[in-house]
C-alpha positions in Angstrom: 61.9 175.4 -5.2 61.5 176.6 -9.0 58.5 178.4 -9.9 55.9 177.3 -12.2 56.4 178.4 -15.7 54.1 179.8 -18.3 53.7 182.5 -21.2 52.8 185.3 -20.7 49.6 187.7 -21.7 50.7 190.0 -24.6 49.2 191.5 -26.9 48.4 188.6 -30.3 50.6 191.3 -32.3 53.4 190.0 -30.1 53.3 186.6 -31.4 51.9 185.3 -28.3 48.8 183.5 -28.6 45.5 184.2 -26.8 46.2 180.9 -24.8 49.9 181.8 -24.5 51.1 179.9 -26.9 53.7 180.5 -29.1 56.7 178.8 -30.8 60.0 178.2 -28.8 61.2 176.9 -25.7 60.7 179.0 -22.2 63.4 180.0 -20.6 65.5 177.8 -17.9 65.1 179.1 -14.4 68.4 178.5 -13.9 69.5 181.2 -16.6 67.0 184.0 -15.1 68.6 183.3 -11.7 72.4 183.4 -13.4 71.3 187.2 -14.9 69.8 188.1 -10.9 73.2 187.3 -9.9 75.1 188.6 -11.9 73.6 192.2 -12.2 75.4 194.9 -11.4 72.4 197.1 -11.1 68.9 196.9 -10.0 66.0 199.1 -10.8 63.6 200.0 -8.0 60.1 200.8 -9.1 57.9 202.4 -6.5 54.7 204.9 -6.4 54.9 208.1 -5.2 51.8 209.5 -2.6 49.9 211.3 -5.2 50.4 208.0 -7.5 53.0 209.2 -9.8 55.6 205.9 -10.6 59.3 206.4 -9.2 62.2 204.8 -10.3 65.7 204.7 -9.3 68.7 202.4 -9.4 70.6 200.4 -6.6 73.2 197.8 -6.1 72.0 195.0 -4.8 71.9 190.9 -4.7 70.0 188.1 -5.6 70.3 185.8 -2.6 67.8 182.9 -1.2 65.2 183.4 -3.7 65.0 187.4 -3.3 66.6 190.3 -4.6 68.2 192.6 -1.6 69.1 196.1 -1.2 69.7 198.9 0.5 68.5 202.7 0.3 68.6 205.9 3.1 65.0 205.3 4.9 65.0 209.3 4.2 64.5 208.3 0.5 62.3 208.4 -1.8 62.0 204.8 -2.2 61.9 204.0 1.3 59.3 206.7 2.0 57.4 205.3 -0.8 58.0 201.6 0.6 56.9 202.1 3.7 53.4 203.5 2.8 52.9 201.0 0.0 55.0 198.0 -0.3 54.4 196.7 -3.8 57.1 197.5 -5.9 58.5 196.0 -9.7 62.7 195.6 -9.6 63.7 195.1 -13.1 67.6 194.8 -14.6 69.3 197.3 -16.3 69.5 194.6 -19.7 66.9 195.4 -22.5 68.5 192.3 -24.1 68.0 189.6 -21.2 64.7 190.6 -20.0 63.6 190.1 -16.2 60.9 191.7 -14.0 60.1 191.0 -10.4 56.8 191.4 -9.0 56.2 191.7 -5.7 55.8 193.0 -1.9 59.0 194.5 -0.5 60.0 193.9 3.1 63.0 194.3 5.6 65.0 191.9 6.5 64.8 193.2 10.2 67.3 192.8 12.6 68.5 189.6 11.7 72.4 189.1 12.5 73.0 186.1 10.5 71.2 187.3 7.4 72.5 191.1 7.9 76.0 189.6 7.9 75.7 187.1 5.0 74.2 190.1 3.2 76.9 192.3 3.9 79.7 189.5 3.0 78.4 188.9 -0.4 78.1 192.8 -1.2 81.0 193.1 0.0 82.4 190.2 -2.3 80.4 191.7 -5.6 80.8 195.3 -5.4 84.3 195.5 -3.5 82.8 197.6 -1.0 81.6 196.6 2.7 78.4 198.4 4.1 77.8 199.1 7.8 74.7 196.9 8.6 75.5 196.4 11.8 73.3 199.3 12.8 69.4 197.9 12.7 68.6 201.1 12.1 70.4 200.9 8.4 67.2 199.2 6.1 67.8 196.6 4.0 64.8 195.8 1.9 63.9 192.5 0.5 61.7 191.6 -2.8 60.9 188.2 -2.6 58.7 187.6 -6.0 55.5 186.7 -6.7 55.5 186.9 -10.5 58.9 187.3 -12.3 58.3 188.3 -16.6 61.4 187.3 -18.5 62.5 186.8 -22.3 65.7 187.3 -24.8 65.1 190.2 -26.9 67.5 188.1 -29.6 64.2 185.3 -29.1 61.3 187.1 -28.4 58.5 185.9 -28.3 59.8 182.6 -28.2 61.6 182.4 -25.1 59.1 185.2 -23.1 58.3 183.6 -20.0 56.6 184.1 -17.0 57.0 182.5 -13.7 54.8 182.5 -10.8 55.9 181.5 -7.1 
């Protein structure tokens, strides 16, 4: 299912209108999704106990609608996870913009999933991780509100989508 597409709220210095408009088309879905794939990097946004932000970077994938990863539940970003969920993922690209909102979650212990996961790792990063072991997290951002634009066509192409 795509999301529903908008513009976002910015600042009218932006060249965004108060009602969102502006000049331009939106971008295709289908090229936001082609950029989740094909990252080689993901950054993990998370807040610290006392509030402060944390961010770090992972490998990961965009599969069935949700970007997946995996980090040492002795982390950081797992400690920070499992008190407070929300988190922002965001590419490593300052030139093909996209931001994921959203609540993060484990996949559990899911064989089929844990496997498929695995496989296509395996296949993008020509390395195989052990997540066999339930034990092992791997965490799950399925978004609620995903911000992307071209910096090349910005404002123009800024879009936001909403799931």
């Amino acid at each position: 299912m795509e999301p529903k597409a908008d513009r976002p709220q910015a600042p009218t210095t932006y060249g965004i209108g108060r009602d969102g408009s502006a000049p331009g088309e939106r971008l295709p879905w289908s090229r936001v999704e082609e950029w989740l794939e094909q990252s080689r990097n993901y950054w993990v946004c998370t807040t610290r106990h006392d509030g402060r932000p944390h961010a770090k970077p992972v490998w990961g994938l965009w599969m069935d609608g949700m970007v997946l990863f995996s980090t040492s539940p002795e982390s950081v970003t797992a400690r920070n996870l499992a008190r407070s969920p929300e988190a922002v993922i965001h590419l490593e690209s300052g030139d093909e913009v996209a931001i994921l909102e959203g609540t993060v979650e484990t996949m559990g212990d899911d064989p089929e999933l844990r496997r498929r996961f695995a496989d296509r790792y395996e296949e993008k990063y020509d390395h195989r991780p052990e997540y066999d072991d339930p034990g092992t997290p791997v965490f799950a951002l399925r978004p609620r509100k995903v911000l992307s634009w071209t910096e090349q066509d910005f404002p123009s192409s800024a879009t936001r989508w909403s799931f």
